[in-house]
TIMI-2910 file (N, C-alpha, C, CB; in pm, 1 decimal, decimal comma, always signed):
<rs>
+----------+----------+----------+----------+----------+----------+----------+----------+----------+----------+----------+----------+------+
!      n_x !      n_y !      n_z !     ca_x !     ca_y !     ca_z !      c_x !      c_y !      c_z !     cb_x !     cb_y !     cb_z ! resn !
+----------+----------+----------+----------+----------+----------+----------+----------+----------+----------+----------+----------+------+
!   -740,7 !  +1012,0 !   -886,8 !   -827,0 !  +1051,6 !   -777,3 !   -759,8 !  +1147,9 !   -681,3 !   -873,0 !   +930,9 !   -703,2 !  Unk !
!   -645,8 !  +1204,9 !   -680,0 !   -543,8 !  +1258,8 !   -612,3 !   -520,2 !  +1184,2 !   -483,8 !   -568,4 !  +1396,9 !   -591,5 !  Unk !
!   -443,1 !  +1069,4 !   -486,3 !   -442,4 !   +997,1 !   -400,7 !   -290,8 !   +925,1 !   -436,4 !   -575,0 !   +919,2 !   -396,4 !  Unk !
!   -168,9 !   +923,7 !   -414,1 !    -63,5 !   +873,9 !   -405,8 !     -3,1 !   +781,3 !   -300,8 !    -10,3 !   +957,3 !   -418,5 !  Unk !
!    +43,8 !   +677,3 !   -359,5 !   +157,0 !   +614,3 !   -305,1 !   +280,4 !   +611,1 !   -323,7 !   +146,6 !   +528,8 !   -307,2 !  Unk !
!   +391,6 !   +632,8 !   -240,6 !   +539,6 !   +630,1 !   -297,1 !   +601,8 !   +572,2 !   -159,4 !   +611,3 !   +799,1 !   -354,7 !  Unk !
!   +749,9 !   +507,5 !   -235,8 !   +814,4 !   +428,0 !   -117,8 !   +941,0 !   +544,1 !   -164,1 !   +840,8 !   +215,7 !   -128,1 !  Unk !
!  +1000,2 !   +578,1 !    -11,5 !  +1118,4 !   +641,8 !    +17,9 !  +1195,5 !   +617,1 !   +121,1 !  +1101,2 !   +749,2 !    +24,5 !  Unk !
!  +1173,7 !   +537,1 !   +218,2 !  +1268,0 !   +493,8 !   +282,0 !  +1314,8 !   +334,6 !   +268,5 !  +1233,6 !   +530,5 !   +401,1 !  Unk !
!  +1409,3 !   +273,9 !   +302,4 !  +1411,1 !   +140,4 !   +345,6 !  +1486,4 !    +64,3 !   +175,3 !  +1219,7 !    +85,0 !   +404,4 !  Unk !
!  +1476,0 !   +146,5 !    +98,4 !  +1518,1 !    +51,8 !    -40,9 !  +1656,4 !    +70,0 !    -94,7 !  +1422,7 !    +87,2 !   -171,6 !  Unk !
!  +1666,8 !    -12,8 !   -100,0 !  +1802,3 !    -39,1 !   -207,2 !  +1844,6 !   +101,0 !   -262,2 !  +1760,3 !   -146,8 !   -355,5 !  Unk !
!  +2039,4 !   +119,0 !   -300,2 !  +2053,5 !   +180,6 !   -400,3 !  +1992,1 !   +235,1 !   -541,9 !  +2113,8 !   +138,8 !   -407,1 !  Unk !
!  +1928,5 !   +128,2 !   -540,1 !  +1893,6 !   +132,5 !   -723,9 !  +1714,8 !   +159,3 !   -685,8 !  +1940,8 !    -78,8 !   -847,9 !  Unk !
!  +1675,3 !   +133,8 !   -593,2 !  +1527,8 !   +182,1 !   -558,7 !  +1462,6 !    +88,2 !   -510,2 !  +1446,7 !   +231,6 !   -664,3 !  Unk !
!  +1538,4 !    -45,5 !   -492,6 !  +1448,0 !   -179,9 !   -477,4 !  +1442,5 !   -175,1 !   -327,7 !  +1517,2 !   -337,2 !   -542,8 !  Unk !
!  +1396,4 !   -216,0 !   -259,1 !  +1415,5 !   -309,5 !   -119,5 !  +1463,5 !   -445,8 !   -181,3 !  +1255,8 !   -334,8 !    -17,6 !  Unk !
!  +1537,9 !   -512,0 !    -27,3 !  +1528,0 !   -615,6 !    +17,9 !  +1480,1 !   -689,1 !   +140,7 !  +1603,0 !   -629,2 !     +1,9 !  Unk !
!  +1515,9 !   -843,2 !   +127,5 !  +1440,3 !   -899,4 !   +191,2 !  +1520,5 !   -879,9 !   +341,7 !  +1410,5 !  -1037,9 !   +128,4 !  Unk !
!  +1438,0 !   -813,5 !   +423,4 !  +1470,4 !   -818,7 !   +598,5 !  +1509,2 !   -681,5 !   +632,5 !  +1608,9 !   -928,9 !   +652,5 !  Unk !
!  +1442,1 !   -593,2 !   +501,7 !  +1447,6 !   -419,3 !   +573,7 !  +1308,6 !   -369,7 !   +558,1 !  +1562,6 !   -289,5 !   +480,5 !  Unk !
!  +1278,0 !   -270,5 !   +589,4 !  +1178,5 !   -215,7 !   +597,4 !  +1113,3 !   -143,0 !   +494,1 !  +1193,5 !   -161,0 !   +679,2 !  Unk !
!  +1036,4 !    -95,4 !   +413,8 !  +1001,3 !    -36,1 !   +372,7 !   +923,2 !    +86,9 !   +403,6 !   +983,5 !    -93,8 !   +330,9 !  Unk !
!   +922,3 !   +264,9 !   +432,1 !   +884,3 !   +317,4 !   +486,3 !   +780,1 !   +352,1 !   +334,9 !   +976,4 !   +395,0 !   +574,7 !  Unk !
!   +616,6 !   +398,3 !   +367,5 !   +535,6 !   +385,8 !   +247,4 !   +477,9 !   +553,4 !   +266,1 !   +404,8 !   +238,7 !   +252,4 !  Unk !
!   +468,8 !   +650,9 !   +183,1 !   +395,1 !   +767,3 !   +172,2 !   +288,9 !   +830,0 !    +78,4 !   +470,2 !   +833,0 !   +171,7 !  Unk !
!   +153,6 !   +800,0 !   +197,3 !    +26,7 !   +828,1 !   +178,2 !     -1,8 !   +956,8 !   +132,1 !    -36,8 !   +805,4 !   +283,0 !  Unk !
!    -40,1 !  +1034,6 !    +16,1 !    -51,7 !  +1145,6 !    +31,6 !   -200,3 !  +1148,0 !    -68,5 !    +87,0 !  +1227,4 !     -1,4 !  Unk !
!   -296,3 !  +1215,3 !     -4,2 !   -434,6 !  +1293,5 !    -28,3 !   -428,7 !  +1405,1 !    +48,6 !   -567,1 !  +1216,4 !     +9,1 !  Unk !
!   -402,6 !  +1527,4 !    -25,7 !   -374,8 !  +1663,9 !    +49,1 !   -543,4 !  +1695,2 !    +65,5 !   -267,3 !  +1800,7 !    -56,5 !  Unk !
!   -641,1 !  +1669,1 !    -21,6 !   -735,4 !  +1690,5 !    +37,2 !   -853,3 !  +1603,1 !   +106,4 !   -763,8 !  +1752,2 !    -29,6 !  Unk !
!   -762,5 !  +1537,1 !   +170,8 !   -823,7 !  +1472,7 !   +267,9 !   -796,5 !  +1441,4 !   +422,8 !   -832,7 !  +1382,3 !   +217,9 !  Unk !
!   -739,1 !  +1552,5 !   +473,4 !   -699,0 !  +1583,1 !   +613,9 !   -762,6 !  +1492,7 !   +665,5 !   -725,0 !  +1713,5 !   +675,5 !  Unk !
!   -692,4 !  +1415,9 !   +780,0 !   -760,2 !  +1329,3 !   +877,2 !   -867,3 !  +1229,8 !   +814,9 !   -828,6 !  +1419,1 !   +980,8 !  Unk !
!   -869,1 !  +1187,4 !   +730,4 !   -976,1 !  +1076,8 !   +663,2 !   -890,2 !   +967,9 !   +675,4 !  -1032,8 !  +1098,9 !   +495,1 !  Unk !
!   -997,3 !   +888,1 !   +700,3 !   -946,6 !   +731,5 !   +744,8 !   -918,1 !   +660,1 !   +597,6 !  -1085,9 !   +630,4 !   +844,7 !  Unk !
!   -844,3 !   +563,7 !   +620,6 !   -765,4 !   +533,1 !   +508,8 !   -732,0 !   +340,6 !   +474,3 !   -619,5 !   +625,7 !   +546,4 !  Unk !
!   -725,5 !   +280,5 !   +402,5 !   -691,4 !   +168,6 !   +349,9 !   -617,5 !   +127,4 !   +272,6 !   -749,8 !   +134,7 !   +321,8 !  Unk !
!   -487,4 !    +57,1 !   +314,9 !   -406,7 !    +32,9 !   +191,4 !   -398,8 !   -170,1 !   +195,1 !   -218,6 !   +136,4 !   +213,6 !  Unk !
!   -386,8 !   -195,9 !    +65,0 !   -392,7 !   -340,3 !    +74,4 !   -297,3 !   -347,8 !    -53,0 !   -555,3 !   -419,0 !    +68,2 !  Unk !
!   -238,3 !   -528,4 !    -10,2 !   -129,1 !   -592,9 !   -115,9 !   -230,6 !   -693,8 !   -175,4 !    +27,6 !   -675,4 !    -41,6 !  Unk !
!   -179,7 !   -685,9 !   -352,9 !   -176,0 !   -794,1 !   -396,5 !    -80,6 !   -854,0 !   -463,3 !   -252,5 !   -800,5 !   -444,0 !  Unk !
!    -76,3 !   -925,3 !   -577,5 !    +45,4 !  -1014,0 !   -646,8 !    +20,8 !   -952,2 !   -823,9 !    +11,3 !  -1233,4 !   -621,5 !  Unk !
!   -110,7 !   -815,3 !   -816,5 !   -119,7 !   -843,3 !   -955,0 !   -199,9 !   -727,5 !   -926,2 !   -170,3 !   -987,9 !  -1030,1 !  Unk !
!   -194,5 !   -561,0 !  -1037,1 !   -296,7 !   -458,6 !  -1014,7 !   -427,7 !   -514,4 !  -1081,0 !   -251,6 !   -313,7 !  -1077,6 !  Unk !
!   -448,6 !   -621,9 !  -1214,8 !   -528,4 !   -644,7 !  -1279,6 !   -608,9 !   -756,3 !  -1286,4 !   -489,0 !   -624,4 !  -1354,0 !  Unk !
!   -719,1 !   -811,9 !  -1273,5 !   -818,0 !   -712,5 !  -1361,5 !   -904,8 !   -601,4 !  -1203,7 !   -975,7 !   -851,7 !  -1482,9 !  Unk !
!   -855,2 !   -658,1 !  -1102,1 !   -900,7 !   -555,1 !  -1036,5 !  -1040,5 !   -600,9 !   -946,7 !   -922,4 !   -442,2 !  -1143,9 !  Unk !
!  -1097,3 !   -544,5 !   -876,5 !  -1277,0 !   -574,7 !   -859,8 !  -1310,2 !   -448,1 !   -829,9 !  -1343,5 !   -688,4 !   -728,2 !  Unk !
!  -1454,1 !   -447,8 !   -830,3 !  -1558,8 !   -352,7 !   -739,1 !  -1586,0 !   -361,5 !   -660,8 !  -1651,6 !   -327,3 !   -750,0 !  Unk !
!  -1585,4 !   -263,2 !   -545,3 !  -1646,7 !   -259,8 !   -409,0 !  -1728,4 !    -72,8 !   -403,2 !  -1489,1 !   -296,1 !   -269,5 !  Unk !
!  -1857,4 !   -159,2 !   -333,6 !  -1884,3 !     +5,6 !   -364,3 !  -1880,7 !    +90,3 !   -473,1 !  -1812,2 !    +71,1 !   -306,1 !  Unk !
!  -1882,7 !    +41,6 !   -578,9 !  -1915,1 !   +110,4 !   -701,3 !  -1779,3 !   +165,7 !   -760,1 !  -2022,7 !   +227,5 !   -674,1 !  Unk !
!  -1690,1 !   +152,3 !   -688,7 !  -1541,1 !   +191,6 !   -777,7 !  -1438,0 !    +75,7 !   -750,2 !  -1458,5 !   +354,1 !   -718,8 !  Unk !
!  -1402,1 !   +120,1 !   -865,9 !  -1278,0 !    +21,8 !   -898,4 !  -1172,8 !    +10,7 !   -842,4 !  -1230,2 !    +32,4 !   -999,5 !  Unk !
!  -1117,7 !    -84,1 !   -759,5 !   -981,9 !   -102,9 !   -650,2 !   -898,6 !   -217,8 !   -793,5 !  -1038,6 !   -217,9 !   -428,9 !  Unk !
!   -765,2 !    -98,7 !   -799,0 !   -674,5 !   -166,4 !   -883,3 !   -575,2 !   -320,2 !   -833,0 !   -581,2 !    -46,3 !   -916,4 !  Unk !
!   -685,9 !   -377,6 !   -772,0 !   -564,1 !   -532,1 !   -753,6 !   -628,4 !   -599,4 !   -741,5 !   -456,4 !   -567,9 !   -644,0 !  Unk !
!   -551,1 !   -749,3 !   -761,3 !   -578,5 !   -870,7 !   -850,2 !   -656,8 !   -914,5 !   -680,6 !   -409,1 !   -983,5 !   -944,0 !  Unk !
!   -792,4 !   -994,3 !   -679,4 !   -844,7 !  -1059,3 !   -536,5 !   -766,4 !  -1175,6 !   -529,0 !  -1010,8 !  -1100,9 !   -524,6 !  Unk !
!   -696,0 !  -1155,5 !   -419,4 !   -604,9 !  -1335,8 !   -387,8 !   -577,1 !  -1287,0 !   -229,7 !   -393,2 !  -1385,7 !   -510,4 !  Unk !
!   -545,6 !  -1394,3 !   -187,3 !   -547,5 !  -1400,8 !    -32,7 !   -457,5 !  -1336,9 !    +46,9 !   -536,7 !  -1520,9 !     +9,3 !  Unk !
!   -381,8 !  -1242,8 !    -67,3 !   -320,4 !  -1149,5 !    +18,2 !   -373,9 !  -1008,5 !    +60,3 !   -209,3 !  -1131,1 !    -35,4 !  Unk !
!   -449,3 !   -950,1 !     -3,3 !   -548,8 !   -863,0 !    +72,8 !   -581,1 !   -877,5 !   +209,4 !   -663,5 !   -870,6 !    +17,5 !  Unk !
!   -665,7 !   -942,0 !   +220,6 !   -677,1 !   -991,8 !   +368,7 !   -577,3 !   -997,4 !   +452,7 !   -718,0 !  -1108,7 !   +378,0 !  Unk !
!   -456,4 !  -1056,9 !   +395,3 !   -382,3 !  -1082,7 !   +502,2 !   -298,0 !   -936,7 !   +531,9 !   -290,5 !  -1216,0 !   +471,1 !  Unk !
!   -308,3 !   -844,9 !   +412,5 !   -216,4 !   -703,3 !   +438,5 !   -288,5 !   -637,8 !   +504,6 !   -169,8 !   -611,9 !   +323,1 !  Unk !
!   -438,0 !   -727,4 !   +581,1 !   -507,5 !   -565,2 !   +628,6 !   -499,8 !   -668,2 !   +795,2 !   -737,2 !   -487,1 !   +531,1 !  Unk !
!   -457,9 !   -746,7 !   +834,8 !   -488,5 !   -817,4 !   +949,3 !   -299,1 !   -878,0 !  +1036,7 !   -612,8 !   -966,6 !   +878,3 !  Unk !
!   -207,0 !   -801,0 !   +902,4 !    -78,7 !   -885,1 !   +943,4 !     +0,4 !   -745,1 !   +972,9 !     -0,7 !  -1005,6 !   +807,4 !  Unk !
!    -35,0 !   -663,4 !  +1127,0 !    +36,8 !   -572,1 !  +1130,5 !   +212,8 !   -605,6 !  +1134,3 !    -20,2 !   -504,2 !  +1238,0 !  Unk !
!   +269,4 !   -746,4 !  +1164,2 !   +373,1 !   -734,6 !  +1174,2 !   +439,5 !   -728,0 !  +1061,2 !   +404,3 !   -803,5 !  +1241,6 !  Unk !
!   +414,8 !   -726,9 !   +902,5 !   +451,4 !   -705,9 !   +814,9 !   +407,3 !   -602,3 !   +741,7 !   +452,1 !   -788,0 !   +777,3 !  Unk !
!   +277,4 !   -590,2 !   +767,6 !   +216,3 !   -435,6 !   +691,3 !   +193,3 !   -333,6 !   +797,9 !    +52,8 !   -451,1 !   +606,0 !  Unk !
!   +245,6 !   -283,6 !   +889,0 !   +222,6 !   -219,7 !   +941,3 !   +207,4 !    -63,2 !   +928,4 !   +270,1 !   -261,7 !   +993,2 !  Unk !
!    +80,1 !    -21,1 !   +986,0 !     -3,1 !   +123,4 !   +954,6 !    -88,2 !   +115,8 !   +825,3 !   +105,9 !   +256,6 !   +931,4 !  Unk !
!   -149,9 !     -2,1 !   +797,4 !   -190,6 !    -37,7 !   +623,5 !   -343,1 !     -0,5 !   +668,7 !   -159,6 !   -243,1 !   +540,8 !  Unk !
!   -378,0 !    +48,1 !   +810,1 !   -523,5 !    +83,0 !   +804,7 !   -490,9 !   +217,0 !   +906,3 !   -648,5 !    -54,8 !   +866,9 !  Unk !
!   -577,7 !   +328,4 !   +896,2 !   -544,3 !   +415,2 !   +996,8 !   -593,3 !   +575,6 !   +951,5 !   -382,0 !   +397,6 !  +1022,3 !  Unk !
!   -587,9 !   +675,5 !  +1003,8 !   -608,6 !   +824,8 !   +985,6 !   -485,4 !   +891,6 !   +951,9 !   -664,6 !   +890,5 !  +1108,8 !  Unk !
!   -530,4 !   +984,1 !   +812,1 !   -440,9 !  +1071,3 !   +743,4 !   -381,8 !  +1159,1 !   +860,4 !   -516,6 !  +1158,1 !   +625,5 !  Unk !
!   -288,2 !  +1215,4 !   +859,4 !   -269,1 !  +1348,1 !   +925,2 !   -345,8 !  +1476,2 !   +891,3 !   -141,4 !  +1379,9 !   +907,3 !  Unk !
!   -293,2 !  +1582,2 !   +963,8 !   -367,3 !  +1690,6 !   +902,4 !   -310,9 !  +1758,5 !   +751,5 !   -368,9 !  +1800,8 !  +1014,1 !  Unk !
!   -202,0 !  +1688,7 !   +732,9 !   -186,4 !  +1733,8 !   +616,7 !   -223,5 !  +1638,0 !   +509,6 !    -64,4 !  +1776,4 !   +607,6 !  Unk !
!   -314,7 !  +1567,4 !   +562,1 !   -347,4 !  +1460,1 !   +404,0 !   -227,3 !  +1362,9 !   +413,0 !   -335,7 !  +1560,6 !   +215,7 !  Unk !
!   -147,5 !  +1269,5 !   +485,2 !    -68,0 !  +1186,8 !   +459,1 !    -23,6 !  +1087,9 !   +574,9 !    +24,0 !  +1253,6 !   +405,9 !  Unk !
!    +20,0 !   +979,3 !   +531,1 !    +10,6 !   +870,5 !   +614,1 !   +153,4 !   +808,8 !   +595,5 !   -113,6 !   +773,9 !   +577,2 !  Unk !
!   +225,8 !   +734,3 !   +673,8 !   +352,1 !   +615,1 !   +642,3 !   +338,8 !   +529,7 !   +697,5 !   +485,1 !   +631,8 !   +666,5 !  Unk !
!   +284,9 !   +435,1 !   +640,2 !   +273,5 !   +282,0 !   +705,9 !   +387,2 !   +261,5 !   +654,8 !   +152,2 !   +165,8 !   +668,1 !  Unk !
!   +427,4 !   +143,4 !   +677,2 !   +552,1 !    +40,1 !   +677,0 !   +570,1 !    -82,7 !   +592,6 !   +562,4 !    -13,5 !   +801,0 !  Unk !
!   +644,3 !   -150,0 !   +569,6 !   +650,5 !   -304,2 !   +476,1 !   +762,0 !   -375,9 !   +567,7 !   +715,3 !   -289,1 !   +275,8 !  Unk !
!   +710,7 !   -414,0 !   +641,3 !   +869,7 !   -504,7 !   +710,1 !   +853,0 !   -635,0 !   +614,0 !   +866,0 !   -568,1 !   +930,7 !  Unk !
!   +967,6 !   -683,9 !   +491,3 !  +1005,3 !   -776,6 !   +411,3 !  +1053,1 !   -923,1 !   +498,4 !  +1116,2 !   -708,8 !   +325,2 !  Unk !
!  +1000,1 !  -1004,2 !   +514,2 !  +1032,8 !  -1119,4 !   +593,0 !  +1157,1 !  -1158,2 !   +491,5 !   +898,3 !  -1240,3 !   +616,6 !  Unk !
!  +1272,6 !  -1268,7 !   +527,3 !  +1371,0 !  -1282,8 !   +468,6 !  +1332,7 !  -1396,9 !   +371,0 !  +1478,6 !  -1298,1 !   +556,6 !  Unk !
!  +1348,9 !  -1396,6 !   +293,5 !  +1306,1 !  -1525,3 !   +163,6 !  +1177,9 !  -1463,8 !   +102,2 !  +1258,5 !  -1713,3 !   +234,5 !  Unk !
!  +1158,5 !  -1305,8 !    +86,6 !  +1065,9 !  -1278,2 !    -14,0 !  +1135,8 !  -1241,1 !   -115,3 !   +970,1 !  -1187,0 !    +14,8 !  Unk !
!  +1240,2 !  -1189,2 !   -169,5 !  +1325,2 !  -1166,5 !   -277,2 !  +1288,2 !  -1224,1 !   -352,5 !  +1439,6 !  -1183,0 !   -274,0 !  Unk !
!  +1214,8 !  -1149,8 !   -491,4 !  +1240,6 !  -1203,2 !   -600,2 !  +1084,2 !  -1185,3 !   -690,9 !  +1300,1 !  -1355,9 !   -566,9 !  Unk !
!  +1031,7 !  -1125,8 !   -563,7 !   +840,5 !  -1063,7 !   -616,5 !   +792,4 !   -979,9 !   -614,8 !   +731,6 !  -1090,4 !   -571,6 !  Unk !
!   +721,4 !   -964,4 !   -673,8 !   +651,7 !   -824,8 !   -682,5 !   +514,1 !   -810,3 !   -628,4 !   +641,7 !   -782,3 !   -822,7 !  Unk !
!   +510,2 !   -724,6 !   -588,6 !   +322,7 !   -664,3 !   -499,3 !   +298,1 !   -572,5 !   -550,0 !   +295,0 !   -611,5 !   -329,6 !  Unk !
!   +189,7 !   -541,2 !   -564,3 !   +110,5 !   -401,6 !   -574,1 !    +45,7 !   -354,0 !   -469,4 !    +12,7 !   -400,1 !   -666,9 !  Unk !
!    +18,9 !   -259,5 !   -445,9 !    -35,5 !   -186,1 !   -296,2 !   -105,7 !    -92,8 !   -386,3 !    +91,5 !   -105,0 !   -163,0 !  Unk !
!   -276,2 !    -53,2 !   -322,8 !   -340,4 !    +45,5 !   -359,8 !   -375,2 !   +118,2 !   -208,2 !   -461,1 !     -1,9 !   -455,6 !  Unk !
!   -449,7 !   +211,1 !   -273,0 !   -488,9 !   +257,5 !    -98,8 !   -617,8 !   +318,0 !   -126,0 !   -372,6 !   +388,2 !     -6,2 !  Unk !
!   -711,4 !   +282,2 !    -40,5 !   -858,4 !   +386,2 !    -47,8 !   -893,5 !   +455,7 !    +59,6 !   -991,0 !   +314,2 !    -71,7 !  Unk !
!   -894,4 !   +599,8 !    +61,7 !   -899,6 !   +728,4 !   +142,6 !  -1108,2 !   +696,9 !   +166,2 !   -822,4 !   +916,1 !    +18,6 !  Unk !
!  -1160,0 !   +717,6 !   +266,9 !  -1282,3 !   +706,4 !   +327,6 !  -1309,2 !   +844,7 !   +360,7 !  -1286,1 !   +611,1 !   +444,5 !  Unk !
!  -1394,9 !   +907,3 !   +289,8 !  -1493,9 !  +1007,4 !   +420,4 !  -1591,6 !   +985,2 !   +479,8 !  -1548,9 !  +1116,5 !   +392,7 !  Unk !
!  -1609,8 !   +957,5 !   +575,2 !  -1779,2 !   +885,9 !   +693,1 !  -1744,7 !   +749,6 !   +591,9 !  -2029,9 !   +995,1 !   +665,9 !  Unk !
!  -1863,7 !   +702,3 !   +532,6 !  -1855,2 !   +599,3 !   +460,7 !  -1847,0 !   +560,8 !   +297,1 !  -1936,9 !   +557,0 !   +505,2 !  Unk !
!  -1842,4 !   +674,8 !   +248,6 !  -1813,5 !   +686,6 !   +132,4 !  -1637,4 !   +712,4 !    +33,2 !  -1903,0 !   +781,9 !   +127,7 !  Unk !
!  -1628,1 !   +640,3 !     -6,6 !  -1465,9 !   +630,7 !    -76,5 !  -1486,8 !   +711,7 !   -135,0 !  -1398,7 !   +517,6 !   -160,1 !  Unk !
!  -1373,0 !   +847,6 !   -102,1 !  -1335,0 !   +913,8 !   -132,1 !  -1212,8 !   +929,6 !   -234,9 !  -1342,6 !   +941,5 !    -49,9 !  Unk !
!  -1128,3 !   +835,1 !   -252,6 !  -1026,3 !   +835,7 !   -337,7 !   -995,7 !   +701,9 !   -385,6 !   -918,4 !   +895,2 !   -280,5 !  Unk !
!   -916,2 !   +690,8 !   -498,5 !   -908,6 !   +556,3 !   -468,1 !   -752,6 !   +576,2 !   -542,8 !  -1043,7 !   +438,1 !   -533,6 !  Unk !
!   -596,5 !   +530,6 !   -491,1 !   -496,2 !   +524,8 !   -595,7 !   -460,5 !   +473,7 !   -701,1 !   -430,9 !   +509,4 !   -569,5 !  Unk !
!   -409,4 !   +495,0 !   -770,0 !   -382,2 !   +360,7 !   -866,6 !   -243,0 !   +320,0 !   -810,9 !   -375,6 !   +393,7 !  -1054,0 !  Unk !
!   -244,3 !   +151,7 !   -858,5 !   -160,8 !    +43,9 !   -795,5 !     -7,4 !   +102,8 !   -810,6 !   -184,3 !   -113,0 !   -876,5 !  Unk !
!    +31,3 !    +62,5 !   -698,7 !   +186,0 !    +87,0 !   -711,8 !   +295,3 !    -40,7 !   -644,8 !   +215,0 !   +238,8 !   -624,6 !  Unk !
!   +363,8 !    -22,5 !   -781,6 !   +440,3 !   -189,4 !   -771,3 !   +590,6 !   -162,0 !   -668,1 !   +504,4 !   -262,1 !   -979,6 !  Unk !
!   +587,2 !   -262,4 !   -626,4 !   +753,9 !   -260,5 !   -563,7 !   +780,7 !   -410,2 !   -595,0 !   +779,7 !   -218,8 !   -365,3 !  Unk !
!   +878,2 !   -415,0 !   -622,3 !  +1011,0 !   -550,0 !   -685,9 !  +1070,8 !   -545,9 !   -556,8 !  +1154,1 !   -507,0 !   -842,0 !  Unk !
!  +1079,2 !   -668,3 !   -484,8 !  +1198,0 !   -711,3 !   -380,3 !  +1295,1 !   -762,2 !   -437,4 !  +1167,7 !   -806,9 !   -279,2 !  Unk !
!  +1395,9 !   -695,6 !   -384,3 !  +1529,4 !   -738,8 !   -457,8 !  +1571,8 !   -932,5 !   -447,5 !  +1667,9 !   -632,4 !   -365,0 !  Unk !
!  +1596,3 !   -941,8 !   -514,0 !  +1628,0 !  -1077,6 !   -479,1 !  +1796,8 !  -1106,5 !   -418,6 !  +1596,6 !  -1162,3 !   -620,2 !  Unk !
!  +1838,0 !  -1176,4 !   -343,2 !  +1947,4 !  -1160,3 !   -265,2 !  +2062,3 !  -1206,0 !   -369,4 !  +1936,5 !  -1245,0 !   -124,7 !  Unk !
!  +2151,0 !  -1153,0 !   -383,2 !  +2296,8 !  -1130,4 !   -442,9 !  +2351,8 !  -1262,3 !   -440,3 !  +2395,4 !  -1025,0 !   -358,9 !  Unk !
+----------+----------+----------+----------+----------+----------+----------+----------+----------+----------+----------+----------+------+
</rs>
């Protein structure tokens, strides 16, 4: 859908995060300047559901909800692109998550119609040494 997620700040040597740093997250839909935006966690991209007639790549479990209402851990996971099409919300890792994996998708909005939708992108927390 031209709609990306990538993590570049906050991770490990080897690419992982751990538990009690940050994760810095980069939103990019170049053509979607200033469009409001949604990113949500789950534990699993598959089998996925429908909303609105397209397909959001992650598993429904009760972490959705909580990635769109828990700014102190997901923070910027709802909000407006810049003008260049891109966003960095955050992942602050509470200490004792090591050792799981999430998926994060994100859906780009124009007025009320989804405009993009990403496909899932996994991050592995490192598990502590």
């Amino acid at each position: 859908d031209g709609s990306t997620i990538t993590a570049f700040a906050g991770t490990h040597a080897d690419g992982t995060p751990t538990p009690g740093s940050t994760v810095t997250l980069r939103i990019s839909s170049p053509d979607a300047a200033r469009a409001a935006y949604v990113m949500a966690a789950s534990f699993a991209p598959s089998p996925g559901f429908v909303w609105r007639g397209r397909h959001i790549p992650l598993l429904v479990h009760p972490l959705i909800p909580l990635s769109l209402i828990t700014p102190s851990i997901f923070e910027g996971f709802t909000g407006a692109l810049d003008p260049s099409g891109e966003a960095y919300p955050r992942l602050h890792l509470p200490p004792g998550t090591g050792g799981i994996r999430i998926f994060l998708a994100v859906l780009v909005m124009k007025g009320a119609t989804i405009h993009a939708v990403s496909k899932p992108f996994g991050l592995t927390i490192r598990a502590p040494e």
